[in-house]
C-alpha positions in Angstrom: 24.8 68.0 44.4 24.7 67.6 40.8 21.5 66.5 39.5 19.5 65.3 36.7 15.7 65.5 36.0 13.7 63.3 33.6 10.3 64.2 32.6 7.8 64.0 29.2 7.0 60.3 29.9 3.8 58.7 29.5 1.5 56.4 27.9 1.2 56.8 23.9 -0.7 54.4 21.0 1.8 53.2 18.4 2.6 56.0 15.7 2.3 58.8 18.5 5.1 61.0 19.7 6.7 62.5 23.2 9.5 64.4 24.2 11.2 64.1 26.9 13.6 66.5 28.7 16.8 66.2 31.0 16.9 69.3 33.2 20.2 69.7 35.2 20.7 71.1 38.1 24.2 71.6 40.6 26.5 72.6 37.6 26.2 73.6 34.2 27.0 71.1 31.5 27.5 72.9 28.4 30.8 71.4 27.8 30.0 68.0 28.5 28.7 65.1 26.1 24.9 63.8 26.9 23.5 60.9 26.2 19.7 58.8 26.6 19.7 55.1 27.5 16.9 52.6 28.4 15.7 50.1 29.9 13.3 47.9 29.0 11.9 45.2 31.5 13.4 42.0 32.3 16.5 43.6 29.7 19.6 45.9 30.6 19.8 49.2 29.6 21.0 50.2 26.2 21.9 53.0 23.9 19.5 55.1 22.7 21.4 58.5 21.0 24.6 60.4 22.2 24.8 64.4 21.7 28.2 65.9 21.5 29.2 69.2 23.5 27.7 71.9 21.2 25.5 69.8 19.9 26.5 69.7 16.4 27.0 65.7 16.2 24.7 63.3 17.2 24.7 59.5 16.9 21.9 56.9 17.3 20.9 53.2 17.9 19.9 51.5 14.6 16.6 50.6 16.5 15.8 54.5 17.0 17.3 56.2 13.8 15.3 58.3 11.6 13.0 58.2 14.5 14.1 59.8 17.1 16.1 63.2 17.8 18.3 64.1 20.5 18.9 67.8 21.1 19.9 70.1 23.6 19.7 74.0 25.3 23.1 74.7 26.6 21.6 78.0 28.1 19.3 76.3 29.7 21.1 73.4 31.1 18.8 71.1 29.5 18.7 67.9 26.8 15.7 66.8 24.6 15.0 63.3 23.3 12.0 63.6 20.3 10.6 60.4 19.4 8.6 60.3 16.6 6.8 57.1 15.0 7.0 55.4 18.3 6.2 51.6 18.7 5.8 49.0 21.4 9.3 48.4 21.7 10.1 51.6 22.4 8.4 50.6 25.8 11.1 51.4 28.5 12.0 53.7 31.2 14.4 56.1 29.6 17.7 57.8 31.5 19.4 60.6 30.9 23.4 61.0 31.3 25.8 63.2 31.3 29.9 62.1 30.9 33.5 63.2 29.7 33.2 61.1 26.7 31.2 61.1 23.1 30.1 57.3 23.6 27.4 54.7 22.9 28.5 53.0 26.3 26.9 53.8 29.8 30.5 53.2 31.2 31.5 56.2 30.0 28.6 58.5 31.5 29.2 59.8 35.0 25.7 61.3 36.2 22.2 59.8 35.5 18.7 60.8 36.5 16.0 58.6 37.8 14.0 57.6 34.8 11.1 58.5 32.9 9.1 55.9 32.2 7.6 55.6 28.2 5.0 53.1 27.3 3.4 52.5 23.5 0.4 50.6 23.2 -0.6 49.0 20.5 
């Protein structure tokens, strides 16, 4: 079965910086738009920043941009989500997705992983 893998989480002081990854597994997406979402507790998940197929366009959530930057290894099956400059808010378990569409809504993505969870102290 298709699958996708979170991992890069953690605990980090305001200001600090992690990467996470989104390792797929089951089937190659290469040709596929990607996307990171999160949820923040007690809130529903948003938008975070969308990748395109080849990863030449990329958009971003106003709270995130200039921030944060969302790549990804086609050869390796795999997505990226830098975040730079991070702050308490940024406190949320983040998902990876994969879907059919270049989009800022979850509706749109087909596969998610589990989570990775991110929290920024202050």
């Amino acid at each position: 079965q298709v699958q996708l893998v979170e991992s890069g989480g953690g605990l980090v002081q305001a200001g600090g910086s992690l990467r996470l990854s989104c390792a797929a597994s089951g089937r190659t997406f290469s040709n596929y738009p990607m996307g990171w979402f999160r949820r923040a507790p007690g809130k529903e998940r948003e938008f975070v920043a969308t990748i395109n197929r080849s990863g030449s366009t990329t958009y971003y959530a106003d709270s995130v941009k200039g921030r944060f930057s969302i790549s990804r290894d086609n050869a390796a099956n795999t997505m990226y989500l830098q975040m730079n400059s991070l702050k308490p808010e940024d406190t949320a378990v983040y998902y990876c997705a994969v879907g059919s569409r270049y989009s800022t809504s979850q509706y749109d993505y087909d596969y998610w992983g589990q989570g990775t969870q991110v929290t920024v102290s202050s």
